[in-house]
N, C-alpha and C positions, 0 to 999 in steps of 0.2 A: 924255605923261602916264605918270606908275609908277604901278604897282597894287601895294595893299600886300594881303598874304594873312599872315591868323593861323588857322595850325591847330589843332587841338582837340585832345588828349592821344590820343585813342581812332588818330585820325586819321594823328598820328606814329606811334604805335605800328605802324597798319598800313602806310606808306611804308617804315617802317622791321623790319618783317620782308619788305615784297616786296623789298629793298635786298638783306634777309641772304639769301633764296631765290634770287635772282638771281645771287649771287657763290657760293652753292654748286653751282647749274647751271653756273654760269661752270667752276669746279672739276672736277664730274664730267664735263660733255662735251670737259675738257682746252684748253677756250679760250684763245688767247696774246692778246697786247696789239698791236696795231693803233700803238703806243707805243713800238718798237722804237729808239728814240734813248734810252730810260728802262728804266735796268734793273730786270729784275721785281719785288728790293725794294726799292725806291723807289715801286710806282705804288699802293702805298696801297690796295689790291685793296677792302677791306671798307668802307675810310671811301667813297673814292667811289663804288662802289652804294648805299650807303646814303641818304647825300647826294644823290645824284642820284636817286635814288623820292624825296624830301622834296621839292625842287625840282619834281618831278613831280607830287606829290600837290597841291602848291601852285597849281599852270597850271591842273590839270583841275577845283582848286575855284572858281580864277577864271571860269574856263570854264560853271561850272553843270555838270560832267559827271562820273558817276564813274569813277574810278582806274582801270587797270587794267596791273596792272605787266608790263610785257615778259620776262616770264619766258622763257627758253631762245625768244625769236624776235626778233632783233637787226634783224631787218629790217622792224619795225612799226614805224610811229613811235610815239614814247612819248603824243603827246596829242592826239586829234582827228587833225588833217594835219601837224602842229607836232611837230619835234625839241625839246628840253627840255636847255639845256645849265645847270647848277646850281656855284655858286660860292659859296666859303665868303669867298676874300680880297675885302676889297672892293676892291681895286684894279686887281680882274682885268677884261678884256674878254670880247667873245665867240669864242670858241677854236673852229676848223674848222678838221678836217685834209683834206692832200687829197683821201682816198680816199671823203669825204661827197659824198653828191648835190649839185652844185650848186643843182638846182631847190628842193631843200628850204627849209623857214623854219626858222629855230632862234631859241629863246626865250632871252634870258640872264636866269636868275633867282639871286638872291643868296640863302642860308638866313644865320639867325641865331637861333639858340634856336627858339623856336615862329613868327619870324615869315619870312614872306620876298618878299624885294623883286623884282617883274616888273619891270628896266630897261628890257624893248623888245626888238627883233626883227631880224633881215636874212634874208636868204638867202643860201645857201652860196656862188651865183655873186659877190654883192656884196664876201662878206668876204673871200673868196678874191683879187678885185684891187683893193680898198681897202685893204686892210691891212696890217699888217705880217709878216713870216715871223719870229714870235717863237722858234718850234724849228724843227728841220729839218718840215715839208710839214707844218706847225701854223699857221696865220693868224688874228692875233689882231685885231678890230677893237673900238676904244674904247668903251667906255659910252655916249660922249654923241651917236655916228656911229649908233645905233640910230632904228629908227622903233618908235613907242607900238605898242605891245599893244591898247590902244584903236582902233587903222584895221585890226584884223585881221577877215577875215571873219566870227568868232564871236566873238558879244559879248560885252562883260562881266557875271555874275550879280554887282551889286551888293550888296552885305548889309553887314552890323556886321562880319563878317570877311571884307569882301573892298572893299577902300575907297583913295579915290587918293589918293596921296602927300601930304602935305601941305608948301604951298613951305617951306623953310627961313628963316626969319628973321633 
């Protein structure tokens, strides 16, 4: 099952300045990219922090918990135990490179405007040998190779904005 989360104006606002705070720590402590098959103007430095605390903000309201953005400390996970990976294309999978914990769980979540789609979950060991190596030591596993967000250890706070997918017609 996907969980759909619709944010609240107040709420982007604030994903979306821990986004901008994030990529200026990223700046002042001289961070490089992890991304080194992509040249630096190519990796989109602002859209993806930004994007990815939206994605984040999205998990941790599914979750019942509040936000708390990884400012200057890469090695926290971003949600509860849960990695938080945040896609805009919908055609994209769940992207692990190799240098991720296997052990970790990572969430793929999709943003769209105010809303965004929880597809489901793996672990870094899983997508690392299911998958496919879509960039060099990047491992992309499909949308539909996910397991529900729903069988995760912390359950869903269900509400008016936070509600399951509805099948397609």
């Amino acid at each position: 099952m996907k969980v759909v989360v619709t944010l609240t104006p107040s709420e982007l606002e604030k994903a979306a300045y821990g986004g901008v705070q994030r990529r200026i720590q990223g700046i002042m402590k001289g961070l490089k990219s992890t991304h080194s098959e992509t040249p630096d103007y190519k990796q989109n430095w602002w859209q993806s922090d930004i994007v990815g605390a939206i994605g984040e903000m999205a998990v941790a309201k599914a979750f019942g918990v509040e936000w708390q953005p990884t400012i200057g400390d890469i090695h926290r996970k971003d949600v509860l135990d849960y990695q938080v990976r945040t896609i805009e294309n919908p055609s994209a999978g769940l992207r692990v490179r190799s240098h991720d914990l296997t052990d970790d769980i990572f969430i793929l979540c999709q943003v769209r405007k105010n809303k965004a789609l929880l597809h489901g979950y793996s672990t870094g060991a899983i997508v690392r040998d299911h998958a496919w190596e879509e960039f060099p030591r990047c491992f992309t596993l499909p949308k539909n190779q996910l397991f529900h967000v729903t069988d995760l250890a912390h359950p869903i706070e269900w509400s008016d904005h936070v509600q399951a997918q509805r099948p397609m017609m």
